[in-house]
N, CA, C and O atoms as a GROMACS GRO file, in nm:
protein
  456
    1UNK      N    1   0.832   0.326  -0.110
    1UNK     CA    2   0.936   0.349  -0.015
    1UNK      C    3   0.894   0.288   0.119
    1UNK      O    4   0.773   0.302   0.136
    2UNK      N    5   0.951   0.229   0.211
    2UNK     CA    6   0.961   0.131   0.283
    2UNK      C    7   1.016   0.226   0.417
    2UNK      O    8   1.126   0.278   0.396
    3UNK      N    9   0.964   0.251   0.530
    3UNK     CA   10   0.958   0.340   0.615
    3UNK      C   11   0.973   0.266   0.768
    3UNK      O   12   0.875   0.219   0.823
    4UNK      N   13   1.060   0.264   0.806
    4UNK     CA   14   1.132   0.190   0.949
    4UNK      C   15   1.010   0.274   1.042
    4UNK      O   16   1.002   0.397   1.042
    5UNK      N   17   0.921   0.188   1.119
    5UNK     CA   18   0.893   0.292   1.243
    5UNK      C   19   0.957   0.264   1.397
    5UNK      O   20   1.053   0.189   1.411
    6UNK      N   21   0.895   0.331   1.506
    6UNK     CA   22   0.978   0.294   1.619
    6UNK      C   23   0.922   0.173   1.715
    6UNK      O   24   0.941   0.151   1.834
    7UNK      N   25   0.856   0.114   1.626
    7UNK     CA   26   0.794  -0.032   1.650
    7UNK      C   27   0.854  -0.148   1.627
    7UNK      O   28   0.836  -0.189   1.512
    8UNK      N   29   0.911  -0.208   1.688
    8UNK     CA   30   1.041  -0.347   1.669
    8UNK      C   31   0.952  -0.408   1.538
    8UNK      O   32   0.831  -0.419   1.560
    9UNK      N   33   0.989  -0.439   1.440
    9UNK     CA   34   0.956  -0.541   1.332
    9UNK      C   35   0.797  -0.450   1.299
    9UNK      O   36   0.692  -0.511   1.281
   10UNK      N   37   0.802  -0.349   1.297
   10UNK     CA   38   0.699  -0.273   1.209
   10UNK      C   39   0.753  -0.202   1.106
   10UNK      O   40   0.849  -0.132   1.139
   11UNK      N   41   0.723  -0.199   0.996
   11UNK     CA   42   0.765  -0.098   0.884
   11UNK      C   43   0.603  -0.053   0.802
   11UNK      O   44   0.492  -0.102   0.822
   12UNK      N   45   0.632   0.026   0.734
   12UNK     CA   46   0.495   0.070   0.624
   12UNK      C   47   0.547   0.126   0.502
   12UNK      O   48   0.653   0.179   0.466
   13UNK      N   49   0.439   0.098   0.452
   13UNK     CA   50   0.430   0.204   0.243
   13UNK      C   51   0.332   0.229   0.312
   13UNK      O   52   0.260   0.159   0.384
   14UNK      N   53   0.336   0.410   0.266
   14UNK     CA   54   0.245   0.480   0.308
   14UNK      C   55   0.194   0.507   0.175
   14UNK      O   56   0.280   0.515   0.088
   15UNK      N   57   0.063   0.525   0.136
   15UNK     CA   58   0.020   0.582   0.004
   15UNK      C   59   0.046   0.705  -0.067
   15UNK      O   60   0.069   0.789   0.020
   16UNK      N   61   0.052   0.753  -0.166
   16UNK     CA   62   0.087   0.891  -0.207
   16UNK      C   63   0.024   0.936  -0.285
   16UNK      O   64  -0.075   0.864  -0.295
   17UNK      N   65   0.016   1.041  -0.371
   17UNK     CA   66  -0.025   1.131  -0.486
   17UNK      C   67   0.016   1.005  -0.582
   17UNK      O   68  -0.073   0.982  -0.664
   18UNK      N   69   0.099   0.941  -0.589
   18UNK     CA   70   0.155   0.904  -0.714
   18UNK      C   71   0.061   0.805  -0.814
   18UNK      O   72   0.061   0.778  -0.935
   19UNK      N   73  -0.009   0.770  -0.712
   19UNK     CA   74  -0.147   0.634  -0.726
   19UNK      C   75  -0.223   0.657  -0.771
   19UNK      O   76  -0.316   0.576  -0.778
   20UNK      N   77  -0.232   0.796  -0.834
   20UNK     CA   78  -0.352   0.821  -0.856
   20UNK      C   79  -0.421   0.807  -1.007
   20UNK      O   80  -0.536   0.794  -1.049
   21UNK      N   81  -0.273   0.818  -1.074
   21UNK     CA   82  -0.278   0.774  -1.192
   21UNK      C   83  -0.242   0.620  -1.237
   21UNK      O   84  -0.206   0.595  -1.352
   22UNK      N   85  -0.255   0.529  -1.144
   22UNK     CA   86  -0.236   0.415  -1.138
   22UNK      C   87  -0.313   0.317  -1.268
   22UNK      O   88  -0.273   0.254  -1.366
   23UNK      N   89  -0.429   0.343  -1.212
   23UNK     CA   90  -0.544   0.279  -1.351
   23UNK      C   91  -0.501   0.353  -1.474
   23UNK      O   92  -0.519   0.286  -1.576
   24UNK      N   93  -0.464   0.438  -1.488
   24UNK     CA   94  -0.442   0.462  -1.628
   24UNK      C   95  -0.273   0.440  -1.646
   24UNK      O   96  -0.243   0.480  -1.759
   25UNK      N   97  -0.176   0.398  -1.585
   25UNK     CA   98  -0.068   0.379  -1.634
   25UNK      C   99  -0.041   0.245  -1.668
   25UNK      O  100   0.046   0.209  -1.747
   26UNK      N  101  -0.154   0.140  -1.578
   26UNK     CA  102  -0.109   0.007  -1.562
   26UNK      C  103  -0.243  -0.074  -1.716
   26UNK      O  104  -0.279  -0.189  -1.740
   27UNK      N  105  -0.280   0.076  -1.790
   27UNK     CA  106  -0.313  -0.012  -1.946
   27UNK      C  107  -0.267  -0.021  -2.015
   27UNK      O  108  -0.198   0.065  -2.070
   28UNK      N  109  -0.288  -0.163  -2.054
   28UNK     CA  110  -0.200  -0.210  -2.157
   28UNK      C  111  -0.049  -0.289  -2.096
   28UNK      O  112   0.034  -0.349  -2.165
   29UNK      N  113  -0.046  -0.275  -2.007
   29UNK     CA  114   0.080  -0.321  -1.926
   29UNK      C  115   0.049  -0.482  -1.918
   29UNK      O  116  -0.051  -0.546  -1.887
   30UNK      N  117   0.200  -0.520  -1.965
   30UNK     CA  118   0.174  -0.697  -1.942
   30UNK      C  119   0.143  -0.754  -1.826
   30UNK      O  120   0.165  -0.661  -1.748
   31UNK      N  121   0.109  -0.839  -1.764
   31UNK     CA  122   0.101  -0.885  -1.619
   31UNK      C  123   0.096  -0.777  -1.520
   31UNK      O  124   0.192  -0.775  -1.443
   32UNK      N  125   0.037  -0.717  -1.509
   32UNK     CA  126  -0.048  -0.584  -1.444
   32UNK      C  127  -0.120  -0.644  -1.309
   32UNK      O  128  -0.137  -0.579  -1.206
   33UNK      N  129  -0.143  -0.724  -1.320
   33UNK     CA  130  -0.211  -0.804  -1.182
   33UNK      C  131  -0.131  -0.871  -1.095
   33UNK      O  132  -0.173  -0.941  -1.003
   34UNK      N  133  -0.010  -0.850  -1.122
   34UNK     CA  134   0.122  -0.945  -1.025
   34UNK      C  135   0.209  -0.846  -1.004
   34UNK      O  136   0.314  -0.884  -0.950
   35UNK      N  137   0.200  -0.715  -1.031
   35UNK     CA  138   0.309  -0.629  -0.978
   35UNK      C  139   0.325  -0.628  -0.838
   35UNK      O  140   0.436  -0.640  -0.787
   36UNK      N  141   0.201  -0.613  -0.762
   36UNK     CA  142   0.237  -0.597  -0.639
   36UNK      C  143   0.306  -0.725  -0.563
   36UNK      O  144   0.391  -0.727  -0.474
   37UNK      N  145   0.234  -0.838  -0.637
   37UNK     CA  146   0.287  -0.989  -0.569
   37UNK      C  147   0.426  -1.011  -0.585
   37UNK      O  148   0.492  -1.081  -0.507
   38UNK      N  149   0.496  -0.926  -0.730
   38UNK     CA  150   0.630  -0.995  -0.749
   38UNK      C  151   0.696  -0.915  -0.674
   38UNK      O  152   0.809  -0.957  -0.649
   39UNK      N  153   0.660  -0.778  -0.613
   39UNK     CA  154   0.745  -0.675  -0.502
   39UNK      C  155   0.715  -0.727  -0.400
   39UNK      O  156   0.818  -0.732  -0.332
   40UNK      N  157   0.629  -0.771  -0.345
   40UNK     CA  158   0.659  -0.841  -0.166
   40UNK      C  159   0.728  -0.989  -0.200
   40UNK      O  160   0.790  -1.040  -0.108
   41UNK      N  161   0.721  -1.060  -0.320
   41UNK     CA  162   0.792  -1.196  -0.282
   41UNK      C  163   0.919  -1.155  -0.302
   41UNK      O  164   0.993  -1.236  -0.247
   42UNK      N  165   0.993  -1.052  -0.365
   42UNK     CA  166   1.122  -1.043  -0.359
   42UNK      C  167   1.220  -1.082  -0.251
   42UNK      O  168   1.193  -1.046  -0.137
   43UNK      N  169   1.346  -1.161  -0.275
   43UNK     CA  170   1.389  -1.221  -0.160
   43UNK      C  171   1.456  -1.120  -0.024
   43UNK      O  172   1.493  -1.173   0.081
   44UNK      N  173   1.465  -0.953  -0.053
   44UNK     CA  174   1.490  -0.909   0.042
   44UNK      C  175   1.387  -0.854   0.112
   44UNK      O  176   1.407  -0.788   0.214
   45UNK      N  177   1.228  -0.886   0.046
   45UNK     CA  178   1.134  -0.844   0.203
   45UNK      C  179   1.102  -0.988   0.256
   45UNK      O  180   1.048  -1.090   0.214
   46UNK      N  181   1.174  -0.933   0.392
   46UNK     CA  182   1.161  -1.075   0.484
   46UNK      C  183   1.109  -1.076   0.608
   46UNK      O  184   1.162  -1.075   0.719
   47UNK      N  185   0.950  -1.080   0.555
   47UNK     CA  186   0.860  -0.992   0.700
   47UNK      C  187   0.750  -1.150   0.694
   47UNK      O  188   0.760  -1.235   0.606
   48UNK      N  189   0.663  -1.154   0.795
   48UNK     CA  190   0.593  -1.274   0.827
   48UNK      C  191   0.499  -1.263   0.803
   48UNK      O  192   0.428  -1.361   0.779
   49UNK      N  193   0.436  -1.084   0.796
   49UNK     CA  194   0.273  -1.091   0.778
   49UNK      C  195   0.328  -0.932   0.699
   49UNK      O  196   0.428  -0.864   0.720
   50UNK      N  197   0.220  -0.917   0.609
   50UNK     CA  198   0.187  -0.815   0.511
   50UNK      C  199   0.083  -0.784   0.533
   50UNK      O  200  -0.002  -0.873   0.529
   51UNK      N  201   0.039  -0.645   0.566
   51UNK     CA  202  -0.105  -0.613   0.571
   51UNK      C  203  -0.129  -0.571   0.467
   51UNK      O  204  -0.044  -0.487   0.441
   52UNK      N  205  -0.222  -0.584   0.364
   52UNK     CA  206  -0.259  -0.472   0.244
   52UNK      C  207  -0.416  -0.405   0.265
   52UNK      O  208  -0.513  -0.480   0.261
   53UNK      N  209  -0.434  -0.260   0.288
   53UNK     CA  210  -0.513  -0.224   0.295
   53UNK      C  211  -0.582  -0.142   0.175
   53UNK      O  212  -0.538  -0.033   0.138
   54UNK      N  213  -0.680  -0.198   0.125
   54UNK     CA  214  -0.705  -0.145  -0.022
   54UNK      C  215  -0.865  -0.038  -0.028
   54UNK      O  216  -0.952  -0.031   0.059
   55UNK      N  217  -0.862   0.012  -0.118
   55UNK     CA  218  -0.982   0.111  -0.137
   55UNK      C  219  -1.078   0.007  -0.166
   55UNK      O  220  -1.082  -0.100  -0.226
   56UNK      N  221  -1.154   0.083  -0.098
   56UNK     CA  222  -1.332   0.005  -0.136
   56UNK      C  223  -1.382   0.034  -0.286
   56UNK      O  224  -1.478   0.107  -0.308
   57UNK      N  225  -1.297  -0.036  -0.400
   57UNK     CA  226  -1.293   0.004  -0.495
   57UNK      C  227  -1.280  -0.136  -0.546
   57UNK      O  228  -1.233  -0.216  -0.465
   58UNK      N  229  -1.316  -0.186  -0.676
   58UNK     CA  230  -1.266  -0.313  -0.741
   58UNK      C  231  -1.163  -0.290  -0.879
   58UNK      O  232  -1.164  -0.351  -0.986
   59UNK      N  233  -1.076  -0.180  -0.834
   59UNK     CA  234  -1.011  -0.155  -0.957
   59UNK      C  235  -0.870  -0.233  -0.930
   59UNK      O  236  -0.845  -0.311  -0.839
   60UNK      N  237  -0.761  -0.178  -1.062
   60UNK     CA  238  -0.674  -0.271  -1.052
   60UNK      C  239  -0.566  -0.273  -0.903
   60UNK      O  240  -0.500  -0.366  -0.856
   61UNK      N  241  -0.580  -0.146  -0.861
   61UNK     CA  242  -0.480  -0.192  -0.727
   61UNK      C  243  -0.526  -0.296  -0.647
   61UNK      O  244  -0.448  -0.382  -0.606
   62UNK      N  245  -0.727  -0.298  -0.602
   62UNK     CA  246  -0.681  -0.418  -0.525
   62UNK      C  247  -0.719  -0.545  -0.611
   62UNK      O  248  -0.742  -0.641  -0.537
   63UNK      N  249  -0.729  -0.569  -0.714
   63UNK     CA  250  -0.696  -0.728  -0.807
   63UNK      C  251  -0.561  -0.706  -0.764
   63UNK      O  252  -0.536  -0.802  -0.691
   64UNK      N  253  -0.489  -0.653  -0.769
   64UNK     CA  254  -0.285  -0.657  -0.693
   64UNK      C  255  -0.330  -0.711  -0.631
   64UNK      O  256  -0.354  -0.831  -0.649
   65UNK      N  257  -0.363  -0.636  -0.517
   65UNK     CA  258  -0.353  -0.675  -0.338
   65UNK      C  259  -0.428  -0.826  -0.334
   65UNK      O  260  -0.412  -0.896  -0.234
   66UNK      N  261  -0.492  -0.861  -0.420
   66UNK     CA  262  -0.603  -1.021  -0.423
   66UNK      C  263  -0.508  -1.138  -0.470
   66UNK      O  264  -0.498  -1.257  -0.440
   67UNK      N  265  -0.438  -1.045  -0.565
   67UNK     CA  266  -0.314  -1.142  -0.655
   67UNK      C  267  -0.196  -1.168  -0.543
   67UNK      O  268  -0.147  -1.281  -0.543
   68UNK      N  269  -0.163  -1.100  -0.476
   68UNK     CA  270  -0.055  -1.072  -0.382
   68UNK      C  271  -0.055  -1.135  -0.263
   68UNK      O  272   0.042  -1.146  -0.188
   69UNK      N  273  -0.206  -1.192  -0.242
   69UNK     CA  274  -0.232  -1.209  -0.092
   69UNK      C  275  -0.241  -1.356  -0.072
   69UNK      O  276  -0.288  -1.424  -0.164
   70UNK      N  277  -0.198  -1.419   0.049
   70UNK     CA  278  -0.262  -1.550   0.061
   70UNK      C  279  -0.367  -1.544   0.169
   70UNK      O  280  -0.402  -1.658   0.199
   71UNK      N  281  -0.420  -1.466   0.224
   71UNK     CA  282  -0.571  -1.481   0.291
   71UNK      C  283  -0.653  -1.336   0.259
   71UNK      O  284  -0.584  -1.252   0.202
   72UNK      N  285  -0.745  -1.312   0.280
   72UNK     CA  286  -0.871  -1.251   0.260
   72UNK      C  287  -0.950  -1.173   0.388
   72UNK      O  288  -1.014  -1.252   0.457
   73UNK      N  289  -0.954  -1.065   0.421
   73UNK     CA  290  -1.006  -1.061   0.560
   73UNK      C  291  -1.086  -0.912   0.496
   73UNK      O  292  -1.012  -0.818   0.464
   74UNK      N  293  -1.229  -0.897   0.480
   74UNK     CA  294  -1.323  -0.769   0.459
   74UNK      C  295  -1.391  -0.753   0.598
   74UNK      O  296  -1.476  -0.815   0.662
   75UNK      N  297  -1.307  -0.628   0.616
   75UNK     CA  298  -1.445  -0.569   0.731
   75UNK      C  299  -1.534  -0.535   0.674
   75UNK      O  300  -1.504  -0.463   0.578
   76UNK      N  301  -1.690  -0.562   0.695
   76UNK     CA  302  -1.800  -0.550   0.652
   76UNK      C  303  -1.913  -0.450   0.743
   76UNK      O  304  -1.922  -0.499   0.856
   77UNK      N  305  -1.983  -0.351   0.732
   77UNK     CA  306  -2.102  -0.315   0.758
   77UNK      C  307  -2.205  -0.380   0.752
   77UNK      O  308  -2.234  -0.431   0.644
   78UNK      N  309  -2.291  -0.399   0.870
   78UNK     CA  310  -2.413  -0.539   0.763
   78UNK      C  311  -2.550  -0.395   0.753
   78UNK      O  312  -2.642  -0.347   0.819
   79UNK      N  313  -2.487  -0.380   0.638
   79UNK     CA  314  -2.612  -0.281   0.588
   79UNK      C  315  -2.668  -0.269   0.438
   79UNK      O  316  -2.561  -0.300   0.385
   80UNK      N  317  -2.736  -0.252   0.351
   80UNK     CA  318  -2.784  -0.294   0.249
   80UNK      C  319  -2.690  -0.266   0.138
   80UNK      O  320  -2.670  -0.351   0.051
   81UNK      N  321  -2.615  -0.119   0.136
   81UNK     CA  322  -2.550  -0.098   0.019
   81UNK      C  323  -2.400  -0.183   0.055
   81UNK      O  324  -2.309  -0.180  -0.028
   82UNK      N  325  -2.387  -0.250   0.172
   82UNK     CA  326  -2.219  -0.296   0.203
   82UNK      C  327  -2.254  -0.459   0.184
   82UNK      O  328  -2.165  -0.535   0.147
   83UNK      N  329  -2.380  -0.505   0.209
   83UNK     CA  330  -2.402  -0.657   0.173
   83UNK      C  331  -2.405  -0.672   0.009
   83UNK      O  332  -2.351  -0.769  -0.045
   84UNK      N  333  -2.474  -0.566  -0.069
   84UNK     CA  334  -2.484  -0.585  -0.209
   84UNK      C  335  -2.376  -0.553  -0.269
   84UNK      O  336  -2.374  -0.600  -0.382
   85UNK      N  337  -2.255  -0.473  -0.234
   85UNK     CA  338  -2.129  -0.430  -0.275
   85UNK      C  339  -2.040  -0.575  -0.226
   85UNK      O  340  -1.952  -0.625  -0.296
   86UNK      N  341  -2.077  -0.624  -0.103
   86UNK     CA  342  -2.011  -0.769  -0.082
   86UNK      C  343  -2.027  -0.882  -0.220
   86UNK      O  344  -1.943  -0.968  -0.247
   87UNK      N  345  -2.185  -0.853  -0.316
   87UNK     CA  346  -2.189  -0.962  -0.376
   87UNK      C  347  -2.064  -0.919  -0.480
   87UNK      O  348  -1.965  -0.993  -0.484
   88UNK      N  349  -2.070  -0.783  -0.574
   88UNK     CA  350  -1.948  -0.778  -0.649
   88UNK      C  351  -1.802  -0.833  -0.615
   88UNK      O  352  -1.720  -0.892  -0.685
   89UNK      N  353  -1.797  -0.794  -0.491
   89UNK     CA  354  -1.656  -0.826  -0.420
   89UNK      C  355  -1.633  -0.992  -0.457
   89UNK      O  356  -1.545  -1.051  -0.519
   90UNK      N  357  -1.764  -1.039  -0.384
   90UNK     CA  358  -1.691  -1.219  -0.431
   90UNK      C  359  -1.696  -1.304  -0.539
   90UNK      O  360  -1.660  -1.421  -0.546
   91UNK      N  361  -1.748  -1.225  -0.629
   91UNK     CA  362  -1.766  -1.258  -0.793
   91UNK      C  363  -1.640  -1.224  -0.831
   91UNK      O  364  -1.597  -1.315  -0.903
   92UNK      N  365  -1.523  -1.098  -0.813
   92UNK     CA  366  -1.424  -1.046  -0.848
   92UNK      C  367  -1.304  -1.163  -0.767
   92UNK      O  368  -1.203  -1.196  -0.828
   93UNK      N  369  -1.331  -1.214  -0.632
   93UNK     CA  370  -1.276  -1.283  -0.576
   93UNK      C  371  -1.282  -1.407  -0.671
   93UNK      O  372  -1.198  -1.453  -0.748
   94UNK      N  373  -1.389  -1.440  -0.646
   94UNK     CA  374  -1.409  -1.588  -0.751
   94UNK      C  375  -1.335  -1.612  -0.873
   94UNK      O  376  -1.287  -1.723  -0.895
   95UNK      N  377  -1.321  -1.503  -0.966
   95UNK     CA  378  -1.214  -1.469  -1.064
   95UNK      C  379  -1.094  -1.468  -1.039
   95UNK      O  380  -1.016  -1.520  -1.119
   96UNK      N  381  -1.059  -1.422  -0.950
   96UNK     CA  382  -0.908  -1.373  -0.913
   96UNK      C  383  -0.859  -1.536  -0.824
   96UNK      O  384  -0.744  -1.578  -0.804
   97UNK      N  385  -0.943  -1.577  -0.799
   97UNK     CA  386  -0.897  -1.728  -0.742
   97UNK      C  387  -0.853  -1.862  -0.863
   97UNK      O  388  -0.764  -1.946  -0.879
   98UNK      N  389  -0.978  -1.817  -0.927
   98UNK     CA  390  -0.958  -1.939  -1.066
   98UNK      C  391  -0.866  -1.901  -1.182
   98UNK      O  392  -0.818  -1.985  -1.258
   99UNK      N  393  -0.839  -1.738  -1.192
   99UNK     CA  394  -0.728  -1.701  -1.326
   99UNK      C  395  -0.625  -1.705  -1.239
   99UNK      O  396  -0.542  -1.789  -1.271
  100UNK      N  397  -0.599  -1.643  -1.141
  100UNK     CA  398  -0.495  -1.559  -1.091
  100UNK      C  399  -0.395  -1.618  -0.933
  100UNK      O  400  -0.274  -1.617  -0.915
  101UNK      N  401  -0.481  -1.652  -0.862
  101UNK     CA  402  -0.423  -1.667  -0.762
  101UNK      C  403  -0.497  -1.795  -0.682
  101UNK      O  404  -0.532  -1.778  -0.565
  102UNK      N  405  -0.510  -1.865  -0.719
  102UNK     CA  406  -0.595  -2.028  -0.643
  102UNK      C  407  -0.559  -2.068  -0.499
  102UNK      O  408  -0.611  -2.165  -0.444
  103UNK      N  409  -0.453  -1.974  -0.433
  103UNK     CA  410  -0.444  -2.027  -0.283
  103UNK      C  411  -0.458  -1.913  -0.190
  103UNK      O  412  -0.391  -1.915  -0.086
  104UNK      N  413  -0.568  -1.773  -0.225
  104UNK     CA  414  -0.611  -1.726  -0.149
  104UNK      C  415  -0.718  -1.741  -0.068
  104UNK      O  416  -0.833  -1.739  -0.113
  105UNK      N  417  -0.692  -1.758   0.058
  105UNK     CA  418  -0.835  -1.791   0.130
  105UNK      C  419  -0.913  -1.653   0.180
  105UNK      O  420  -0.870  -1.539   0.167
  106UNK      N  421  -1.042  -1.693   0.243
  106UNK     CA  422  -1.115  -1.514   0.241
  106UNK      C  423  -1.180  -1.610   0.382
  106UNK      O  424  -1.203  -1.730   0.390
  107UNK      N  425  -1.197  -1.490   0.493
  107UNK     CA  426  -1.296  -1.485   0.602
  107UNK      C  427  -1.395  -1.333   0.570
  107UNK      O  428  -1.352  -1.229   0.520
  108UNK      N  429  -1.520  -1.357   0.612
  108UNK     CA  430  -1.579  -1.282   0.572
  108UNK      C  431  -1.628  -1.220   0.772
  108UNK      O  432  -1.689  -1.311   0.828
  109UNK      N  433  -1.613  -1.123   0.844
  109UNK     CA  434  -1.621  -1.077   0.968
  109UNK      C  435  -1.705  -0.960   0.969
  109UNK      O  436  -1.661  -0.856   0.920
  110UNK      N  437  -1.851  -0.964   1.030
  110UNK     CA  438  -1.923  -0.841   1.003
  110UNK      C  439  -1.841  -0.729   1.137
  110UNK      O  440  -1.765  -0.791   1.212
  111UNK      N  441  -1.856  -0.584   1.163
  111UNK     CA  442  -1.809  -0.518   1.261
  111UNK      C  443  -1.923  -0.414   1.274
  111UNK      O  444  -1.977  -0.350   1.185
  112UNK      N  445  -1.943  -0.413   1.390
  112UNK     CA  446  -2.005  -0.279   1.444
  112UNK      C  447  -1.962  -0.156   1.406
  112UNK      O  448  -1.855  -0.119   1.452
  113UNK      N  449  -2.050  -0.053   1.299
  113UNK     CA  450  -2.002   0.109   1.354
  113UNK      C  451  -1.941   0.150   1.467
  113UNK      O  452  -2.012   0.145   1.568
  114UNK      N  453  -1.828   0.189   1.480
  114UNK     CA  454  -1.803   0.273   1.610
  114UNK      C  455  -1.826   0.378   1.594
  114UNK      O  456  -1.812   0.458   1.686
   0.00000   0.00000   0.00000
C-alpha cells in the first residue's frame, strides 16, 4: 500500500507483519526474483528515484530489491564482522548482476557510528 505523505513528491511502503512469511511463500514460485522489479516498473508508478531499504539479510527480499534496482548504495561499518559480511554481499551481487540484473551499479561508502 502506497501512502501519500505531507512531503510534495514523497510517498512510502511501509513494512508490515505480512513479510514475514515471505521466504516461505515465495518457494517454488516462478520468477520470484522480479516481483518487486515488475511492481515499481509498472506504468502507473511514476516517481524518479525509489529508495529500497532492505534487511541486513541475503534472503529473497533483498535479491528483489538487487533485481529491482539500477544502482547499489551499502552503508557500511568498517569493522570486522561488517567487512567479512561485505564479502558475502558482493559474491550475491556478482550473481545477481550476471543471472539477473546486468545494469546494476554498486558504490560501496564506509559511515561513522553515530
Amino acid at each position: 500500500m502506497i501512502i501519500n505523505t505531507v512531503i510534495p513528491h514523497l510517498d512510502i511502503v511501509p513494512s508490515n507483519q505480512d513479510l514475514i512469511g515471505i521466504e516461505v511463500e515465495f518457494v517454488g514460485m516462478e520468477e520470484k526474483e522480479n516481483r518487486l522489479r515488475k511492481f515499481i516498473k509498472r506504468p502507473d508508478m511514476d516517481y524518479d528515484f525509489i529508495v529500497i531499504d532492505c534487511p541486513p539479510s541475503l534472503g529473497v527480499m533483498t535479491v528483489n530489491a538487487l533485481v529491482a534496482s539500477d544502482y547499489l548504495i551499502v552503508p557500511l561499518q568498517c569493522e570486522y564482522f561488517a567487512m567479512e559480511g561485505l564479502g558475502y554481499l558482493l559474491n550475491t551481487v556478482k550473481l545477481v548482476k550476471a543471472q539477473l540484473n546486468p545494469q546494476t551499479r554498486s558504490g560501496w561508502y564506509p559511515v561513522d557510528d553515530v
